[in-house]
C-alpha positions as CSV (number, residue, x, y, z in Angstrom):
1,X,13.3,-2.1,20.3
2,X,15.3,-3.6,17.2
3,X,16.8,-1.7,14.4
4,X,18.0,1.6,13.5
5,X,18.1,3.7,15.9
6,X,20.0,6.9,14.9
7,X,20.0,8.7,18.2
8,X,23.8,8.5,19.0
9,X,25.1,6.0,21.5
10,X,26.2,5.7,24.9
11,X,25.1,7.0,28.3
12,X,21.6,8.9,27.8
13,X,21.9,8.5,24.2
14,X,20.9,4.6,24.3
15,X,17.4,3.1,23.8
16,X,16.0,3.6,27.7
17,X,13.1,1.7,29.8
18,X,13.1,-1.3,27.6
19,X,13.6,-4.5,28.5
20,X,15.3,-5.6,25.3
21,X,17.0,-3.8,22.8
22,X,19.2,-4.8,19.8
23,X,20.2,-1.1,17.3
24,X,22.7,-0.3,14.6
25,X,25.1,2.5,15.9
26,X,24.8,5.0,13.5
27,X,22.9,4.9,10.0
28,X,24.1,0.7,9.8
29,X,24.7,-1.1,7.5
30,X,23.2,-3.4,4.7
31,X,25.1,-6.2,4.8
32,X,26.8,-7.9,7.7
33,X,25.7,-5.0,10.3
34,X,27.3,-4.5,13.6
35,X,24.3,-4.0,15.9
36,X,24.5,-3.0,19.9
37,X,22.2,-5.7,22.2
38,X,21.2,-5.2,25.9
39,X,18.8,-7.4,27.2
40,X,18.0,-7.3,31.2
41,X,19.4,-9.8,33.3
42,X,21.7,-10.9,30.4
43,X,24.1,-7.9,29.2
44,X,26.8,-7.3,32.0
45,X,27.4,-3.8,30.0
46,X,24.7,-1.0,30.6
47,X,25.8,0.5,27.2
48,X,25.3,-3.1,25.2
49,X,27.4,-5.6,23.7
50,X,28.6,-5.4,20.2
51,X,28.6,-7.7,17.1
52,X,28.5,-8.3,13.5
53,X,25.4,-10.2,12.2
54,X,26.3,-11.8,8.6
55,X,23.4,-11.4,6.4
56,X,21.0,-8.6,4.7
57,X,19.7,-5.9,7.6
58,X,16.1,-6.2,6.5
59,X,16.2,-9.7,7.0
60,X,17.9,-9.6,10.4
61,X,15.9,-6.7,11.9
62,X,12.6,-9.2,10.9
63,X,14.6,-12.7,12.0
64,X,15.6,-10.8,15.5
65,X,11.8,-9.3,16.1
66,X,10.2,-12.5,15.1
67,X,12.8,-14.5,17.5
68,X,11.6,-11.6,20.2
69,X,8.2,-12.2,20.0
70,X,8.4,-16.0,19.9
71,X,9.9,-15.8,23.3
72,X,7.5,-13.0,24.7
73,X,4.5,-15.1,26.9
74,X,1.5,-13.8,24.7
75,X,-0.9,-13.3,27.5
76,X,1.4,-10.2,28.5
77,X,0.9,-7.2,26.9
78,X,4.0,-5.9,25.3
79,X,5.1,-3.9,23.1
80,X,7.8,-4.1,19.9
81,X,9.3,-1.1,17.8
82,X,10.8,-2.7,14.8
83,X,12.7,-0.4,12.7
84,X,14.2,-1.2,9.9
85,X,17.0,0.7,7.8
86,X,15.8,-0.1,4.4
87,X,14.4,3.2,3.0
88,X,17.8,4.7,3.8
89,X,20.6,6.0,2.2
90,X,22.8,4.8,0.5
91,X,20.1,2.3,-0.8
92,X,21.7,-1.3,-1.2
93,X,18.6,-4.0,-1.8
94,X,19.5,-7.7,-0.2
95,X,22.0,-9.6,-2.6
96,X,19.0,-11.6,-4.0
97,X,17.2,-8.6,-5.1
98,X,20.3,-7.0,-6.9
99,X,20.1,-8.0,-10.0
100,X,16.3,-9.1,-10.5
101,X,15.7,-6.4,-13.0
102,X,19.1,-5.6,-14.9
103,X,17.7,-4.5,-18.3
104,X,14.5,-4.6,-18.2
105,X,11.7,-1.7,-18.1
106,X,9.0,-3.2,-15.5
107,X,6.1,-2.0,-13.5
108,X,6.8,-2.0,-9.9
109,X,8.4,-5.1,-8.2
110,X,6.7,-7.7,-6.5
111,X,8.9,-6.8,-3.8
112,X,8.0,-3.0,-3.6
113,X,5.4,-3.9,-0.6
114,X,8.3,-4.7,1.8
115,X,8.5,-8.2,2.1
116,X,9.7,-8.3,5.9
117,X,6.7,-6.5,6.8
118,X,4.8,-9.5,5.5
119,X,6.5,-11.6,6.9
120,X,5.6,-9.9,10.4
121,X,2.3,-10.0,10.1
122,X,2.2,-13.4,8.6
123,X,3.6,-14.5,11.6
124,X,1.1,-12.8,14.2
125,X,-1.6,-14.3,11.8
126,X,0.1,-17.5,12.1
127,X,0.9,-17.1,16.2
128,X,-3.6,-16.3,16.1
129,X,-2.3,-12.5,17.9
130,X,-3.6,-10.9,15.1
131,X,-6.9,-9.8,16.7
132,X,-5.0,-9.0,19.9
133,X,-2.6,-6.6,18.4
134,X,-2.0,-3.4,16.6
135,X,0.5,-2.5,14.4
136,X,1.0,0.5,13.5
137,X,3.5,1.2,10.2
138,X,5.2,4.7,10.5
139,X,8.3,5.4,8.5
140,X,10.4,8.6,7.4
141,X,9.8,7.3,3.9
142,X,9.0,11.3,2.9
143,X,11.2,10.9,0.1
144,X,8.8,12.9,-2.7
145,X,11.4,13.0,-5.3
146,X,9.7,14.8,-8.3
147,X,6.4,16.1,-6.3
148,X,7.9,19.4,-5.2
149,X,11.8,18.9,-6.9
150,X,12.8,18.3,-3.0
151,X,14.7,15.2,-1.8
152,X,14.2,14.8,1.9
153,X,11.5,14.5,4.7
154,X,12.9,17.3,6.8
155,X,10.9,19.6,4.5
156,X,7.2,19.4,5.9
157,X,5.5,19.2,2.5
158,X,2.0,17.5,3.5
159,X,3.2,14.3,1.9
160,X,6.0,13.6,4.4
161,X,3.5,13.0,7.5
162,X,0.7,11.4,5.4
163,X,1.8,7.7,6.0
164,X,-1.3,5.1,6.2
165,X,-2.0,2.9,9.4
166,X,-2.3,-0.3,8.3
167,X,-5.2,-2.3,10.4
């Protein structure tokens, strides 16, 4: 389990039954995020150990997942939940994206398809897993700004649970 977690923190709050975890306390942050690791066998503390990771939290979710299942022996099933912070508030895009459209009116960005997502299955395509796994994309991306004048995916309009599995 890497990424944003959301669920509190400490005692029955943490990630349980995994084998591995690595979360942002809290909502996280963008850039340079603290994130809470336990790993079995390594991590003395049952509630994790703390520290800051410099760098865009996209990017390190990916770079700590891909590092994950780089080390996993691929003839054991397994299992990874890779969350990512990125469609949540307040929205902050990775220093290199900041500034890639100041002034100008453009279609949608090259990077609207979520380029650490590509970079995930590029690597399982790359690793030859990709006929051996499935990946299944959810994401509390319900925000339908405009379609019903609403804001948030709490409200259960039918577009906040209509998210595609990608195959």
């Amino acid at each position: 389990m890497v990424g944003k977690w959301h669920l509190g923190h400490g005692g029955v709050h943490d990630p349980t039954d995994f084998n591995y975890w690595e979360v942002l306390p809290d909502q996280g942050d963008y850039s340079n995020p603290e994130l809470i690791r336990w790993k079995s066998g390594e991590t003395n503390d049952p509630e994790g150990e703390r520290r800051v990771v410099p760098g865009y939290v996209t990017d390190i979710i990916t770079d700590l997942s891909l590092t994950w299942l780089s080390d996993h022996d691929p003839e054991r099933p397994s299992m990874l939940k890779l969350h990512h912070k990125a469609p949540h508030r307040n929205w902050e895009p990775a220093p290199r994206h900041a500034h890639l459209f100041e002034d100008l009116e453009l279609p949608l960005p090259a990077t609207f398809d979520d380029d650490n997502l590509a970079r995930t299955l590029d690597w399982l395509d790359a690793e030859g897993l990709t006929d051996n796994t499935v990946v299944v994309y959810t994401s509390d991306q319900g925000f339908f700004l405009g379609d019903h004048g609403w804001y948030d995916k709490r409200f259960m309009y039918e577009q906040s649970p209509r998210m595609p599995f990608l195959w």
